[in-house]
C-alpha positions as CSV (number, residue, x, y, z in Angstrom):
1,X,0.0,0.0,0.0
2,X,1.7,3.4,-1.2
3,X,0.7,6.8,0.3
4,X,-0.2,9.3,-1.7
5,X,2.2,12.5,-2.4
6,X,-0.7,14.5,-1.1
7,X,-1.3,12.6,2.3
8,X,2.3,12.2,3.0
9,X,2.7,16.3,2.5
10,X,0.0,16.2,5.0
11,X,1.1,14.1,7.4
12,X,4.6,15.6,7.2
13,X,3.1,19.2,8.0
14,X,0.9,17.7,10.8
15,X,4.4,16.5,12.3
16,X,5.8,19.6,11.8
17,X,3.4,21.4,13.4
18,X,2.8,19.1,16.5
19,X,6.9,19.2,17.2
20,X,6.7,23.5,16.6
21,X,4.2,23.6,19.4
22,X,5.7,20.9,21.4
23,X,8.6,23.3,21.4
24,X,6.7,26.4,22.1
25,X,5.0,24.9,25.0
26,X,8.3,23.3,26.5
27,X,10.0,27.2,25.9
28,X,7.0,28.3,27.6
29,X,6.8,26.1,30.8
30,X,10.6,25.5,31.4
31,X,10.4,29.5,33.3
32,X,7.6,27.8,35.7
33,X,9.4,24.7,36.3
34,X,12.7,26.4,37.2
35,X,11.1,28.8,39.7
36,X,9.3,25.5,41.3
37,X,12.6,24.1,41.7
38,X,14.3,26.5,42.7
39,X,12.0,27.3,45.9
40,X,12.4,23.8,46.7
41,X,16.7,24.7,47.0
42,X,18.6,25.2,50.4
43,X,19.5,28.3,50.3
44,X,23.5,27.8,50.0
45,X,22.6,25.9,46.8
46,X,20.4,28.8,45.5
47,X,23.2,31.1,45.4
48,X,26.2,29.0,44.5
49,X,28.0,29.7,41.7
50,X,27.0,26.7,40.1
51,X,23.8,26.5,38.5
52,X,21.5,23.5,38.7
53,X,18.0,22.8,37.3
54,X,17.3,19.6,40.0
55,X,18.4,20.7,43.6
56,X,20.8,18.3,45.1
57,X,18.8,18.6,48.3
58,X,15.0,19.2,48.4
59,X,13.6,21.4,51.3
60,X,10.5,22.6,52.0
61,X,12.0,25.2,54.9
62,X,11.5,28.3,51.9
63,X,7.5,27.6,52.5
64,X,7.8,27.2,56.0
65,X,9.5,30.8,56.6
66,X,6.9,31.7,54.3
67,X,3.7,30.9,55.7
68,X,5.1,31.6,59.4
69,X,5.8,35.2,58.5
70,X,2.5,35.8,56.9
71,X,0.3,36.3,59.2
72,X,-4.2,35.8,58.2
73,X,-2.2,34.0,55.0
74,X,-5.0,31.2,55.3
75,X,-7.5,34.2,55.1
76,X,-6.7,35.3,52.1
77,X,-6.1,32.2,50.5
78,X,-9.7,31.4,51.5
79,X,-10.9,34.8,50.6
80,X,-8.7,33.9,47.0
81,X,-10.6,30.6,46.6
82,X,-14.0,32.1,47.3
């Protein structure tokens, strides 16, 4: 069974187009992702000199300091959700 010229054209440009927006989204979510990983960095790691995208060490002590400074946080995020 031989594919047509015209449906392989087609398929080819369907292909293309999946792996342009593949790309596009990947450029897209790769800023999100770092930020996410990078709250989730000791804070010695966070400002070595040597970058990393996976921390070596996960910690969730950023969030902690977070949400103890904030003070009515789980108002607001209520009042948010609402």
């Amino acid at each position: 069974m031989a594919i047509s010229v015209d449906r392989a054209r087609r398929l080819a440009n369907t292909g293309l187009l999946y792996l342009v927006l593949l790309i596009v989204s990947a450029i897209s979510i790769l800023p999100f992702l770092w930020v996410i990983l990078s709250s989730l960095k000791p804070y010695e790691e966070l400002y070595s000199k040597h970058l990393t995208f996976l921390p070596h060490h996960y910690t969730f002590t950023n969030y902690l300091q977070m949400f103890a400074k904030m003070v009515g946080f789980g108002y607001y995020y209520r009042n948010s959700i609402l």
